[in-house]
FIPATI-96747 format. One record per residue (C-alpha): residue number from 1; x, y, z. Coordinates in Angstrom, 3 decimals. Layout:
N
<site><k>NUM</k><px>X</px><py>Y</py><pz>Z</pz></site>
...
END
This chain:
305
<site><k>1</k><px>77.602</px><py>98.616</py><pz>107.325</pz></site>
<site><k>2</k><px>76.714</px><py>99.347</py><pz>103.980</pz></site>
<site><k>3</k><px>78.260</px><py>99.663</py><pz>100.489</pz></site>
<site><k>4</k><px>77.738</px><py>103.065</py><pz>100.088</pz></site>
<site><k>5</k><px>79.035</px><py>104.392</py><pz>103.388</pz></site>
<site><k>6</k><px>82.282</px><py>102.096</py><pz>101.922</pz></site>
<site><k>7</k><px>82.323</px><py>104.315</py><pz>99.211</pz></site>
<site><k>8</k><px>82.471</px><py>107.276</py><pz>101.499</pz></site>
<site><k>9</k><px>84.906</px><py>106.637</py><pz>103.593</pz></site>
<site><k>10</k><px>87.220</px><py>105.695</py><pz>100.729</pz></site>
<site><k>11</k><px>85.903</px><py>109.108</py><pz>99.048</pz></site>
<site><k>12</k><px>86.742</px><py>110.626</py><pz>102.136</pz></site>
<site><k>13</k><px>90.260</px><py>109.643</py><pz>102.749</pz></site>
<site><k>14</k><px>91.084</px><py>110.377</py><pz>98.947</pz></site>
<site><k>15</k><px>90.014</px><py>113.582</py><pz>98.961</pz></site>
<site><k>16</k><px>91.369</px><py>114.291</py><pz>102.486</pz></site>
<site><k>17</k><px>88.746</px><py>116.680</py><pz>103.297</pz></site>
<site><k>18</k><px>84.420</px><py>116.258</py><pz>104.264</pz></site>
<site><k>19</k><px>83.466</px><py>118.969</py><pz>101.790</pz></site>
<site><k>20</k><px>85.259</px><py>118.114</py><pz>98.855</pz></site>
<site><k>21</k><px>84.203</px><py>114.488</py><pz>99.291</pz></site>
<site><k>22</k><px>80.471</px><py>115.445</py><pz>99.875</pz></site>
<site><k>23</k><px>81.074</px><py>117.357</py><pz>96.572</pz></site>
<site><k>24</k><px>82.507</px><py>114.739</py><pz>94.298</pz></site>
<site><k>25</k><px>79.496</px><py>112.184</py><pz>96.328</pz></site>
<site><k>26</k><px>76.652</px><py>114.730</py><pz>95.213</pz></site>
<site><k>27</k><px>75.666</px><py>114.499</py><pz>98.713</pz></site>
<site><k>28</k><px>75.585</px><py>117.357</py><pz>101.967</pz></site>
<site><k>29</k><px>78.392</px><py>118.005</py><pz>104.259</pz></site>
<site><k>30</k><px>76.436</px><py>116.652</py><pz>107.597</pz></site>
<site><k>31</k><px>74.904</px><py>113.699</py><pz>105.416</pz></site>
<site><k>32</k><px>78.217</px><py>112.804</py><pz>104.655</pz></site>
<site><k>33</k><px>79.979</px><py>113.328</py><pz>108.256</pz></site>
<site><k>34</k><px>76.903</px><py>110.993</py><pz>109.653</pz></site>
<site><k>35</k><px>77.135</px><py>108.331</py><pz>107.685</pz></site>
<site><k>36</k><px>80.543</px><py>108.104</py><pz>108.441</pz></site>
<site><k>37</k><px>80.241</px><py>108.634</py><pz>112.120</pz></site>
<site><k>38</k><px>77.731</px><py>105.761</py><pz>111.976</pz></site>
<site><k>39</k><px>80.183</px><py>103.467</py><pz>110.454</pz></site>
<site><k>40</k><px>82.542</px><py>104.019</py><pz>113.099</pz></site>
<site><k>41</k><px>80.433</px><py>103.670</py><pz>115.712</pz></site>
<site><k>42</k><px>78.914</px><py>100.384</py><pz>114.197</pz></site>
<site><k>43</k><px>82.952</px><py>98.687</py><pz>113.598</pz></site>
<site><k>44</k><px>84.186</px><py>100.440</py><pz>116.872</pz></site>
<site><k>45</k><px>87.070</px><py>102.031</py><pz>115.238</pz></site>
<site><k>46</k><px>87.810</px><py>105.736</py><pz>114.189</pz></site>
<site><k>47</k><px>88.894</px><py>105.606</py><pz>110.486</pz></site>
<site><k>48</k><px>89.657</px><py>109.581</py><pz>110.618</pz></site>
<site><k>49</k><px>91.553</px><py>111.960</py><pz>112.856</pz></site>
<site><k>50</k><px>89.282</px><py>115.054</py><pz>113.156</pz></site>
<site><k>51</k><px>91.266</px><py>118.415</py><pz>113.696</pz></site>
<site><k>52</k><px>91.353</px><py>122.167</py><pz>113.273</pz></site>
<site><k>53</k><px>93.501</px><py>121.579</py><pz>110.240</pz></site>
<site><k>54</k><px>91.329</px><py>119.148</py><pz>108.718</pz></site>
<site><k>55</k><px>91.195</px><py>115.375</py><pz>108.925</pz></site>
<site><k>56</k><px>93.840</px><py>112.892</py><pz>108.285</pz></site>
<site><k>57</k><px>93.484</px><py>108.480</py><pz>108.218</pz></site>
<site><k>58</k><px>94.078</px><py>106.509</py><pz>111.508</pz></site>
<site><k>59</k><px>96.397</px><py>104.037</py><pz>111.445</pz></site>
<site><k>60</k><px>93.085</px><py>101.503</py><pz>112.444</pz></site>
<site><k>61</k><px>91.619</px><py>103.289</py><pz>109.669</pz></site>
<site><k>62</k><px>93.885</px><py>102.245</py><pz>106.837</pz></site>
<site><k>63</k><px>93.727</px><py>98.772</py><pz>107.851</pz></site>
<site><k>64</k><px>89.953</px><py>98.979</py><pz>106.986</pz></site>
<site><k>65</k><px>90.133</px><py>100.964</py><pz>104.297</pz></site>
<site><k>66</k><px>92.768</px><py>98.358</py><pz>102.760</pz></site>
<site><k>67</k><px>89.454</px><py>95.825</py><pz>103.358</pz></site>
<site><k>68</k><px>86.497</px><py>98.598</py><pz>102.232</pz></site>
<site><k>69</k><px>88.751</px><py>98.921</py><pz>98.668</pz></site>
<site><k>70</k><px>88.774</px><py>95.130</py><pz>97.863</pz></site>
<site><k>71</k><px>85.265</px><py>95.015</py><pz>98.602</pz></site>
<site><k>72</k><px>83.865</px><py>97.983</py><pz>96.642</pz></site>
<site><k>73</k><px>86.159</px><py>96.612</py><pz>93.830</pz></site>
<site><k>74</k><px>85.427</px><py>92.828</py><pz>93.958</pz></site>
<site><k>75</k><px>81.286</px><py>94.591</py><pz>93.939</pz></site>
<site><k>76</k><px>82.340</px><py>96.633</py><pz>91.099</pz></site>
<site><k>77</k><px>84.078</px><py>94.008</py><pz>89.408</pz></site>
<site><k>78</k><px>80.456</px><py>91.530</py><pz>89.770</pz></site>
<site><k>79</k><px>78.286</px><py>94.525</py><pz>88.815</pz></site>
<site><k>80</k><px>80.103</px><py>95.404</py><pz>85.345</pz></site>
<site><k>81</k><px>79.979</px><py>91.778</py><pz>84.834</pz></site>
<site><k>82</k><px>76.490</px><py>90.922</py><pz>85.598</pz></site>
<site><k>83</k><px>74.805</px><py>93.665</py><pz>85.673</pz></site>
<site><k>84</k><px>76.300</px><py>96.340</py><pz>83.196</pz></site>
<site><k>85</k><px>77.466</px><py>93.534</py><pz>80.980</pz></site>
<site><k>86</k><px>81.190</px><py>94.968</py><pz>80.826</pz></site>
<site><k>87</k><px>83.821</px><py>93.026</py><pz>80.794</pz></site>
<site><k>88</k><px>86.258</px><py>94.810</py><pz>83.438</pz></site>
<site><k>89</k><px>90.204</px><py>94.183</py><pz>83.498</pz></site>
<site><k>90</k><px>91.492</px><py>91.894</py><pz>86.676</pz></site>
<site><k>91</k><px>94.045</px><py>93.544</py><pz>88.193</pz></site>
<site><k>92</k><px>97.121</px><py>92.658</py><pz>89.623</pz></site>
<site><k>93</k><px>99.820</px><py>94.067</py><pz>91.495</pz></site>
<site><k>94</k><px>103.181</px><py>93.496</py><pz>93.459</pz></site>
<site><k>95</k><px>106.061</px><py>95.489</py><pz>95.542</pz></site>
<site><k>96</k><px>109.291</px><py>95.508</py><pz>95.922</pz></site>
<site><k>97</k><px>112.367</px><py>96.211</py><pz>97.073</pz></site>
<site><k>98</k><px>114.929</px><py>97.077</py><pz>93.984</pz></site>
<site><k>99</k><px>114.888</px><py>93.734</py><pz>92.840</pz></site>
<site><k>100</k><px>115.831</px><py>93.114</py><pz>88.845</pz></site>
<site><k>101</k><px>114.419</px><py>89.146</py><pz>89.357</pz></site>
<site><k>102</k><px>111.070</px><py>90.570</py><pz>90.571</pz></site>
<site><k>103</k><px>110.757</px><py>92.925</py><pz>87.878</pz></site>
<site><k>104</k><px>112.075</px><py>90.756</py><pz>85.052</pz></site>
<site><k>105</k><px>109.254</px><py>88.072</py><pz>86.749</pz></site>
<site><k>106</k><px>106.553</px><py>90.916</py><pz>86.071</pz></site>
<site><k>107</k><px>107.996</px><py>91.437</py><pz>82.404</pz></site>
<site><k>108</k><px>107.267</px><py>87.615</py><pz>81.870</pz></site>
<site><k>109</k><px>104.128</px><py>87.701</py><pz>83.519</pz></site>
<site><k>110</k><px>102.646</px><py>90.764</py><pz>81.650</pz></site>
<site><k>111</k><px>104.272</px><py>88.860</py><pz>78.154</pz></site>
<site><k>112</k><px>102.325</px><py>85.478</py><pz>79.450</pz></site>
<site><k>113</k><px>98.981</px><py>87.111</py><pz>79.980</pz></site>
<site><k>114</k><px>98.791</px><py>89.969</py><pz>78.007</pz></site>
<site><k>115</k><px>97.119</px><py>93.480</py><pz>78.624</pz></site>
<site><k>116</k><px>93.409</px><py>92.516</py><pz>76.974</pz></site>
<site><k>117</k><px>91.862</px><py>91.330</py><pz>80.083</pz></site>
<site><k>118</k><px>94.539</px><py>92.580</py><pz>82.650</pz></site>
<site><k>119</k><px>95.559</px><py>95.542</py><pz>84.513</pz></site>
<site><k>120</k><px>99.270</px><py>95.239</py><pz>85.858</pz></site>
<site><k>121</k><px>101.372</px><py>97.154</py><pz>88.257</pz></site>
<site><k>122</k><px>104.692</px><py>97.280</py><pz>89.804</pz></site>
<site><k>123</k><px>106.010</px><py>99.597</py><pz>92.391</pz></site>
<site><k>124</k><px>109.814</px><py>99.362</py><pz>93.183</pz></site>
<site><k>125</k><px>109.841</px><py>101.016</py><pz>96.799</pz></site>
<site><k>126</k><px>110.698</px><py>101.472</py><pz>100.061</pz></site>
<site><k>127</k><px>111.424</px><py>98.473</py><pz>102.399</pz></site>
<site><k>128</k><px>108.350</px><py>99.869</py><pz>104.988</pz></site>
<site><k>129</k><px>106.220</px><py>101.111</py><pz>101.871</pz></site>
<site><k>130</k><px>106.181</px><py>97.225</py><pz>100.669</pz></site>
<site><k>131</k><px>104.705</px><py>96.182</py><pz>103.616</pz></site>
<site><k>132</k><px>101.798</px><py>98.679</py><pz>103.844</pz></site>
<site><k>133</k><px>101.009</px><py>98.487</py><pz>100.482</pz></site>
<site><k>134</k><px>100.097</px><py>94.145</py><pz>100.844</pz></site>
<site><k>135</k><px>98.808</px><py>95.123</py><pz>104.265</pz></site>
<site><k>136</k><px>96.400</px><py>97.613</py><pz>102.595</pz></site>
<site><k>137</k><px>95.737</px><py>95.682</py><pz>99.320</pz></site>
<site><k>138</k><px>97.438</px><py>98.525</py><pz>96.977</pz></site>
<site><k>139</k><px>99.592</px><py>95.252</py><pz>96.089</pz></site>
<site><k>140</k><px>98.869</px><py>91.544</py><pz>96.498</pz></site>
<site><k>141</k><px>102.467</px><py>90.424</py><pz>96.905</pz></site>
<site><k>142</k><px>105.673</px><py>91.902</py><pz>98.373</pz></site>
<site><k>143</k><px>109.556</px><py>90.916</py><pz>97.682</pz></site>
<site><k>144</k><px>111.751</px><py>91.980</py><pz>100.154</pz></site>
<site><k>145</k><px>114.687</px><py>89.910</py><pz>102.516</pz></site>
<site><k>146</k><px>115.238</px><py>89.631</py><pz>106.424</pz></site>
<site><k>147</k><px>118.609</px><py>88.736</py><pz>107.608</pz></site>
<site><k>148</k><px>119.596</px><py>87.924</py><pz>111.325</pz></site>
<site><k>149</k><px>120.341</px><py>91.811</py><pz>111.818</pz></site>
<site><k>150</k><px>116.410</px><py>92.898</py><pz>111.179</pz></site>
<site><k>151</k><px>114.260</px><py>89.275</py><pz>111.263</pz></site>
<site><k>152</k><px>113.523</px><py>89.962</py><pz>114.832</pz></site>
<site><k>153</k><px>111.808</px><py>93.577</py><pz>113.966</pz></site>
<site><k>154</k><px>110.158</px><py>92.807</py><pz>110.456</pz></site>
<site><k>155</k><px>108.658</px><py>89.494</py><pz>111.251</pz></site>
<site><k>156</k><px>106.950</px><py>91.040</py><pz>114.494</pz></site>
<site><k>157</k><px>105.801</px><py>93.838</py><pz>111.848</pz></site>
<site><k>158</k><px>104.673</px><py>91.422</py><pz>109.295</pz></site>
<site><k>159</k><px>102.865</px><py>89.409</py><pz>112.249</pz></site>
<site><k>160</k><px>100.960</px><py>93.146</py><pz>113.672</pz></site>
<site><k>161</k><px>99.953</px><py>93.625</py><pz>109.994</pz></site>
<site><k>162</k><px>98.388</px><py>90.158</py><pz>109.142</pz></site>
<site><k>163</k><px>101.467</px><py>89.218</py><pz>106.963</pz></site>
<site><k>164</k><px>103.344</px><py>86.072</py><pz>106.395</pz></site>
<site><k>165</k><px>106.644</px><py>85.970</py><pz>104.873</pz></site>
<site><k>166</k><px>107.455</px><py>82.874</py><pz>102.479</pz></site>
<site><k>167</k><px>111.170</px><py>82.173</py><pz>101.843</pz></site>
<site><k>168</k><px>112.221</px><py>82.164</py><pz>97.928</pz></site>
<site><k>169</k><px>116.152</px><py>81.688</py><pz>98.584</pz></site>
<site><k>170</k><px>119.085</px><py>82.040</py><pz>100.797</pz></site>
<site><k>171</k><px>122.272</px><py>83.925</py><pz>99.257</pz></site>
<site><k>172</k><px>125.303</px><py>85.459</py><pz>100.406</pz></site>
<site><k>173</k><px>126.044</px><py>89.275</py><pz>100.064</pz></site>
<site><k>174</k><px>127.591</px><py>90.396</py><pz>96.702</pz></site>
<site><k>175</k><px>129.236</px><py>93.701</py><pz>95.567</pz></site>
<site><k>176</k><px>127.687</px><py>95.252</py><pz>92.297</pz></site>
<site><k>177</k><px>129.529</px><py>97.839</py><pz>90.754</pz></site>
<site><k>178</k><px>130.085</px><py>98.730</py><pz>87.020</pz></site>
<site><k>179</k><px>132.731</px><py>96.301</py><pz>85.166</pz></site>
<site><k>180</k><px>135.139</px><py>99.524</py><pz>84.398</pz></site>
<site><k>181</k><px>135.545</px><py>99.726</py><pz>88.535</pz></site>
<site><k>182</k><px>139.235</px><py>98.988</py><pz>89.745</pz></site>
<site><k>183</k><px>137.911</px><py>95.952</py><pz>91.858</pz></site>
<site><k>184</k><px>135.998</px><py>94.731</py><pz>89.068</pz></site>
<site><k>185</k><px>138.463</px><py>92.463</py><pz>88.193</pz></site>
<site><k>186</k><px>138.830</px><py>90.588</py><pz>91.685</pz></site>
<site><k>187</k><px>137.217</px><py>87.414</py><pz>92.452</pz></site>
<site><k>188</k><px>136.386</px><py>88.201</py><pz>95.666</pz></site>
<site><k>189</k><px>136.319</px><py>91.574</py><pz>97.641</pz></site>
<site><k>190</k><px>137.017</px><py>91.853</py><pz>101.309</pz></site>
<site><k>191</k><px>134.914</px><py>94.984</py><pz>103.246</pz></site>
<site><k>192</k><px>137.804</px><py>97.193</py><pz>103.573</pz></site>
<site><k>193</k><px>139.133</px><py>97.654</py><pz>100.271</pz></site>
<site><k>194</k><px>135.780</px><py>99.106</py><pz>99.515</pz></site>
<site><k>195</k><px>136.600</px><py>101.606</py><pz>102.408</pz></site>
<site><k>196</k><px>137.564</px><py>104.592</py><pz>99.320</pz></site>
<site><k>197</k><px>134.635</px><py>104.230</py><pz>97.123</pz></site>
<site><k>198</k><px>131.270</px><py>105.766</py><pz>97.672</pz></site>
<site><k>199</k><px>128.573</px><py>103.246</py><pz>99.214</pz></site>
<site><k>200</k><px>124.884</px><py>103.443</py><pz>97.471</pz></site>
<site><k>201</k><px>122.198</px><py>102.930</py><pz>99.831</pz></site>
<site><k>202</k><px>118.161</px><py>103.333</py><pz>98.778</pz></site>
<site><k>203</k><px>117.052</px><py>105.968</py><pz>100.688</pz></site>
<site><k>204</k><px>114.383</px><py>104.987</py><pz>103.190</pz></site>
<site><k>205</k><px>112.302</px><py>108.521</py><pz>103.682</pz></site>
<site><k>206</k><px>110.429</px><py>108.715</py><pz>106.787</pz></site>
<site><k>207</k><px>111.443</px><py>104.680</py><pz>108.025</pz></site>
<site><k>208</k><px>115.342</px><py>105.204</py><pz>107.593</pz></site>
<site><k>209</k><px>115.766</px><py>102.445</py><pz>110.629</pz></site>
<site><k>210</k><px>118.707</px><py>100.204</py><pz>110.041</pz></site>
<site><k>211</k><px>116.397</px><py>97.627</py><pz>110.310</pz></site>
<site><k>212</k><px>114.351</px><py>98.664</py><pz>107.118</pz></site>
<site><k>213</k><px>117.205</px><py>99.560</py><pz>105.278</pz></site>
<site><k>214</k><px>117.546</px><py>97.397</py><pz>101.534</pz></site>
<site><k>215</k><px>121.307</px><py>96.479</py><pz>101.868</pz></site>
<site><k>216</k><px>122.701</px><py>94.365</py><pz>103.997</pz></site>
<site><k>217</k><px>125.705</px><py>95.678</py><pz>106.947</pz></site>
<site><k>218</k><px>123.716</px><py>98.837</py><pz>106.913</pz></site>
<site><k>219</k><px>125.362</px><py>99.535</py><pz>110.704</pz></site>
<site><k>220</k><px>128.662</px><py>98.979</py><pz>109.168</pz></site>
<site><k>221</k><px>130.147</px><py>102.575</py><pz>109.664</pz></site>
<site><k>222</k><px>130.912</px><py>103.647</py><pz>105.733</pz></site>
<site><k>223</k><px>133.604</px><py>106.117</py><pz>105.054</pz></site>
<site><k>224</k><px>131.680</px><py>107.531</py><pz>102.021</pz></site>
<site><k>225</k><px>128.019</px><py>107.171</py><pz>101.800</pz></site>
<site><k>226</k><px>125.629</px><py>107.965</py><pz>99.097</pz></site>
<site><k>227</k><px>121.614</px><py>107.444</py><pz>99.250</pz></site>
<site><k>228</k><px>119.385</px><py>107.537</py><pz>95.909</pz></site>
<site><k>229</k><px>115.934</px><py>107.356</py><pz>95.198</pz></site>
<site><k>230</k><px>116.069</px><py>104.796</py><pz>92.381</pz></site>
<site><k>231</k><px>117.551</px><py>102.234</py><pz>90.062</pz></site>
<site><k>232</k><px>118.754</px><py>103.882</py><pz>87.101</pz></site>
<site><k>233</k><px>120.322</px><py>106.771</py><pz>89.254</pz></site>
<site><k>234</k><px>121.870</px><py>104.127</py><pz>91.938</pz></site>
<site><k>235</k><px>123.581</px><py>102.221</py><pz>88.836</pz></site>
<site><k>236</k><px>124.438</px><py>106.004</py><pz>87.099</pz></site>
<site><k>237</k><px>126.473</px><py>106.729</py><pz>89.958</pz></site>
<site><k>238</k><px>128.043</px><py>103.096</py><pz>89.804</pz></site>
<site><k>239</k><px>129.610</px><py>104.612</py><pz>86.943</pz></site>
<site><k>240</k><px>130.174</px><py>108.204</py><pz>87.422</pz></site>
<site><k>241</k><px>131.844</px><py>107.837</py><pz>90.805</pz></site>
<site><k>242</k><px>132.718</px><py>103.976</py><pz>91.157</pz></site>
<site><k>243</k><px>129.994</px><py>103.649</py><pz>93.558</pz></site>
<site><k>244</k><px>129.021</px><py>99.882</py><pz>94.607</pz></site>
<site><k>245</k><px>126.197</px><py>98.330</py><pz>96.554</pz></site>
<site><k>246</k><px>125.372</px><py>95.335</py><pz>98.134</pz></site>
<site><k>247</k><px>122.644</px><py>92.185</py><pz>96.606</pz></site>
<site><k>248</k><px>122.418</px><py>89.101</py><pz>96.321</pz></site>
<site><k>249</k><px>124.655</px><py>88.515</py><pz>93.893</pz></site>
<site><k>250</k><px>122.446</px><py>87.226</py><pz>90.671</pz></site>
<site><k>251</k><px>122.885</px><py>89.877</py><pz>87.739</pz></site>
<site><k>252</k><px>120.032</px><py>90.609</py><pz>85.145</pz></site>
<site><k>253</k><px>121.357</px><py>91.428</py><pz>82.137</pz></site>
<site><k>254</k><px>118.127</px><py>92.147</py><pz>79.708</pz></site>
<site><k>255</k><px>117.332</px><py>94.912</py><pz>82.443</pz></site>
<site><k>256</k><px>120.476</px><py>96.225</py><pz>84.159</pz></site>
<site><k>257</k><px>122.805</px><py>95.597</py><pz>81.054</pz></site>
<site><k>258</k><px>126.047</px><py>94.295</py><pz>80.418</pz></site>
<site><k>259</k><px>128.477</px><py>97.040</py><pz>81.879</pz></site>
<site><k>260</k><px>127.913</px><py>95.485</py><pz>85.952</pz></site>
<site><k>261</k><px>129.308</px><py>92.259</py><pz>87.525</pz></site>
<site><k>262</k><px>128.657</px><py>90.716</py><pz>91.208</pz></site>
<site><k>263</k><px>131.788</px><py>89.341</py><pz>92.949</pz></site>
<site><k>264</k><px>131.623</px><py>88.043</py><pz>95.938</pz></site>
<site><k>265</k><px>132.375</px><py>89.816</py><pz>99.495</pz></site>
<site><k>266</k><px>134.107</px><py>88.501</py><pz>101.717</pz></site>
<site><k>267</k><px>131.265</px><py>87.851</py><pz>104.660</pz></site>
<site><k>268</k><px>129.572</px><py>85.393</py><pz>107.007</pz></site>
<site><k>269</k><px>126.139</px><py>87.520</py><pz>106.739</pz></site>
<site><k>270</k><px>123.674</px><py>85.612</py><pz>104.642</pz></site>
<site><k>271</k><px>120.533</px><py>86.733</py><pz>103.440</pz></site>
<site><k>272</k><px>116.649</px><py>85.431</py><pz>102.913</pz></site>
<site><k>273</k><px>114.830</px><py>86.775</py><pz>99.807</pz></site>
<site><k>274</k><px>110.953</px><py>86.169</py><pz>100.300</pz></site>
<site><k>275</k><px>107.710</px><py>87.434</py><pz>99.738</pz></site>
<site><k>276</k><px>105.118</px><py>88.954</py><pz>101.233</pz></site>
<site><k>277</k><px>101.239</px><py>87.674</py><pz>101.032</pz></site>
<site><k>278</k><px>97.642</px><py>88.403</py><pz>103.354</pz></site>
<site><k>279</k><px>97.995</px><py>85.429</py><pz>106.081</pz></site>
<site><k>280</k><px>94.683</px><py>83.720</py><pz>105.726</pz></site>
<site><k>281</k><px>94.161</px><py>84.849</py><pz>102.145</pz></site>
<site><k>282</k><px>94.531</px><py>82.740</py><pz>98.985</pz></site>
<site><k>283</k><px>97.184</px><py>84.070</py><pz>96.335</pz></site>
<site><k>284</k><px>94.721</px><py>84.358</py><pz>92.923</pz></site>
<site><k>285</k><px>95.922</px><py>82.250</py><pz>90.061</pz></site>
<site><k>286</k><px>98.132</px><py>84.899</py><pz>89.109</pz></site>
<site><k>287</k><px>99.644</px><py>85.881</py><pz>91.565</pz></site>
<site><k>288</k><px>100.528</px><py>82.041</py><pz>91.887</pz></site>
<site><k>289</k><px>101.974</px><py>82.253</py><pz>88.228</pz></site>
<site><k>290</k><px>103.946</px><py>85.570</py><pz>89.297</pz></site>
<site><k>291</k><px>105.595</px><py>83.728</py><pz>92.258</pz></site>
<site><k>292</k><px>106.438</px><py>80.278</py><pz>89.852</pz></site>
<site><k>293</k><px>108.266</px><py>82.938</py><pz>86.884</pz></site>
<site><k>294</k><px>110.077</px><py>83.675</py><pz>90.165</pz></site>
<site><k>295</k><px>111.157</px><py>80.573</py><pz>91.175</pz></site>
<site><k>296</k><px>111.756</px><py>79.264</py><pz>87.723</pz></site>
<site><k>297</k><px>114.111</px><py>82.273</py><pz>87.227</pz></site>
<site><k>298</k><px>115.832</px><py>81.554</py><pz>90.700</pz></site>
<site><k>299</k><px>116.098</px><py>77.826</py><pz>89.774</pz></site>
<site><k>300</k><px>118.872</px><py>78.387</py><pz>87.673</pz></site>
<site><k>301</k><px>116.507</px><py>79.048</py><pz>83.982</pz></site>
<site><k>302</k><px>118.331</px><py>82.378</py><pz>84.211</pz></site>
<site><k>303</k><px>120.793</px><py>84.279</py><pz>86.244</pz></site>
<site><k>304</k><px>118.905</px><py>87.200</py><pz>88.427</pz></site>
<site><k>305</k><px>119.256</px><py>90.095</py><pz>91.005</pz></site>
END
């Protein structure tokens, strides 16, 4: 195994074709299709599906591409360092599901640290798209929750993709809605009298199992159902139709604004919010710091959701 038949299969799968890939590598079609069939022959594992239509990425194949990517950049990384005397940005990274804590966490972060010497990303996404991207290394933490409905099926998921999920806190389920809502007034809400208004649900694409869906109850049969893409349009249609969802009851204010409240539903279901890291791999430094602005915020510093 070499570095530059790393670079080639991670050419390869981004340009989701041999040719164009041997074109953008300056190399020959066959060159190119050999040196990858050597690779897979050497790690016993077919990284590409070869059809008629083309060629698409194994699931096998991800996994190691996930591991070809951090070494090609932790290589890069060494050579602009060492070698071409550039000082190259660290990077880090973290998904989630629609989380206003784990974003306001990333604001702090990005304020602590700065954007001189780092490269920072968030990706609010899909509960199945959270896991893949810490299983491939597109992120190096994940914030999602597990419940007693979908524990058993996520933490056998986390387990098949080398993850381990790390408990940040336990909550009961809260109803958000916008503070001009007729039940905005209540202190507590019980199931039923929600039965009228529109639920909002994240829509799940591809992986709409009730076990990867981001609210809680999501067998619960609702009367009216609504599913969004998005934060801003999911908190838009709070307003527009007195739509509600379901959290974890901490509000953010300085991202979310003042016009929404949480009050309590009426429920036995509790809820785990944790996060996703590589099992066996170290969180870097700041990562670590990432995960503390979390905690400090869920400590009671400020009020989150």
């Amino acid at each position: 195994m070499t570095l530059a038949q790393l670079r080639y299969v991670i050419t390869v799968a981004q340009a989701g074709s041999m040719n164009e890939a041997a074109r953008k590598l300056y190399i020959s079609q066959p060159s190119l299709s050999n040196a990858v069939k050597e690779l897979e022959d050497e790690i016993g594992v077919d990284i590409f599906r070869r059809t008629n239509r083309g060629i698409s990425v194994t699931p096998e194949g991800e996994e190691f591409l996930g591991y070809a990517r951090q070494v090609v950049e932790q290589y890069e990384l060494m050579e602009s360092k060492y070698i071409s005397r550039v000082q190259e940005k660290k990077k880090f990274s973290v998904s989630t599901q629609h989380y206003t804590f784990a974003v306001r966490a990333f604001v702090e972060l990005v304020k602590k640290f700065g954007l001189d010497e780092y490269e920072f990303a968030v990706h609010e996404t899909k509960t199945y798209q959270v896991i893949q991207d810490v299983k491939n290394f597109k992120s190096e933490i994940g914030i999602l929750y597990v419940n007693d409905f979908n524990r058993k099926v996520l933490t056998k998921l986390f387990h098949e993709s080398g993850l381990e999920f790390c408990r940040i806190l336990d909550c009961n389920i809260y109803v958000y809605l916008w503070k001009g809502h007729p039940l905005a007034g209540r202190d507590r809400i019980w199931l039923e009298e929600l039965r009228e208004y529109p639920c909002l649900s994240f829509e799940q694409g591809e992986y709409n199992s009730f076990y990867f869906a981001e609210e809680v109850l999501s067998t619960y049969e609702y009367k009216r159902l609504i599913k969004a893409d998005d934060r801003a349009t999911i908190l838009n249609l709070m307003v527009g139709l007195n739509g509600y969802t379901l959290c974890s009851g901490f509000v953010c204010e300085e991202l979310n604004g003042e016009d929404y409240c949480a009050i309590p539903l009426v429920s036995d279901e509790k809820m785990t919010v944790g996060y996703l890291a590589r099992k066996g791999v170290n969180i870097s430094p700041i990562g670590q710091e990432y995960l503390e602005e979390i905690f400090r915020y869920v400590r009671g510093d400020s009020q989150v959701s």
